[in-house]
N, C-alpha and C positions, 0 to 999 in steps of 0.2 A: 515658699519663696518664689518658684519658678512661676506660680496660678499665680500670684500675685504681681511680676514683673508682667505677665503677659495680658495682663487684665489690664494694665497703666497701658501698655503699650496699645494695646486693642479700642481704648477709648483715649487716645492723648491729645487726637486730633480734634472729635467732641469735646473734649474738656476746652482744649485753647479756643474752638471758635464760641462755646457758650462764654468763656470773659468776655471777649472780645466783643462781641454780641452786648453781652449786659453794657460795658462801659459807655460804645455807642449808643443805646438806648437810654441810660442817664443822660450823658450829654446832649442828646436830641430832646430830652425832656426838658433839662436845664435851659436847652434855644430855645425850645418854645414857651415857656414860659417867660423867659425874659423880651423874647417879644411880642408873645399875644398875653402876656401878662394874667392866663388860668393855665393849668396843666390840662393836658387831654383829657378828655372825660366823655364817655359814651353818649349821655345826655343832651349833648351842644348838638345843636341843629343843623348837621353836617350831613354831606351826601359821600358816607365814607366810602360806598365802592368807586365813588367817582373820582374821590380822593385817593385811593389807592389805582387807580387807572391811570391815573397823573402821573404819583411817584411811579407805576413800573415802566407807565413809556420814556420817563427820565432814565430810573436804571439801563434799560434797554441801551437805549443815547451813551449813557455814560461806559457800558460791556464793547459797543459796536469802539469807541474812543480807545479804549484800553488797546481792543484787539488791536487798532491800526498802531498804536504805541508800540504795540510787544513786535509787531512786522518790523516798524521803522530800526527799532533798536537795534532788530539781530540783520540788520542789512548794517548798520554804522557798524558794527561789531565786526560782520564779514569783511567790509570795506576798508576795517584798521587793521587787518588780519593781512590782508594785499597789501597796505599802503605801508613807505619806507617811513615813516612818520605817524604810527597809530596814534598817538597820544590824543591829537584831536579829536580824533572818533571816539575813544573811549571816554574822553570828559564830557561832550554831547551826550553819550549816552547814560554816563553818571549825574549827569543834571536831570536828564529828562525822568529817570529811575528815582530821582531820590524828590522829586516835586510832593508839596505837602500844601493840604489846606484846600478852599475852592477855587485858586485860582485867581482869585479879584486882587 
């Protein structure tokens, strides 16, 4: 019992990011085929390190974005912590925390 709790525990985090991981990558399959209308396939005459140099300078873009979110947050958070009136700073930062989707 105990090898076995400590086995779950020891890969729990692996286990949740590999779903996580697979569903993202259906649903990126499912985009893309809905609008380049074939699923990816090695074959297609694509310059895929270049394609992957794209998406990671995007990544990159989008890690540098996050980081200044996570600053902005825990300053409104300080800031409601001072202020005789938090409420505002925490629902800014509840908004900004809970954003879904790309943003258009």
């Amino acid at each position: 019992m105990e090898q076995t709790l400590l086995h779950f525990q020891k890969h729990n985090v692996s286990e949740k990011t590999l779903e996580s991981l697979k569903e993202v990558m259906y649903k990126q399959d499912d985009f893309g085929v809905n609008k380049y209308g074939v699923a990816l396939d090695h074959s297609h005459k694509y310059d895929w390190l270049k394609m992957l140099q794209e998406e990671l300078a995007d990544g990159l873009k989008y890690l540098q974005c996050e980081m200044e979110r996570k600053e902005y947050i825990i300053n409104l958070l300080k800031a409601g912590i001072r202020s005789d009136e938090p409420k505002t700073f925490i629902e800014i930062a509840l908004d900004l925390l809970t954003q879904e989707g790309t943003g258009k």
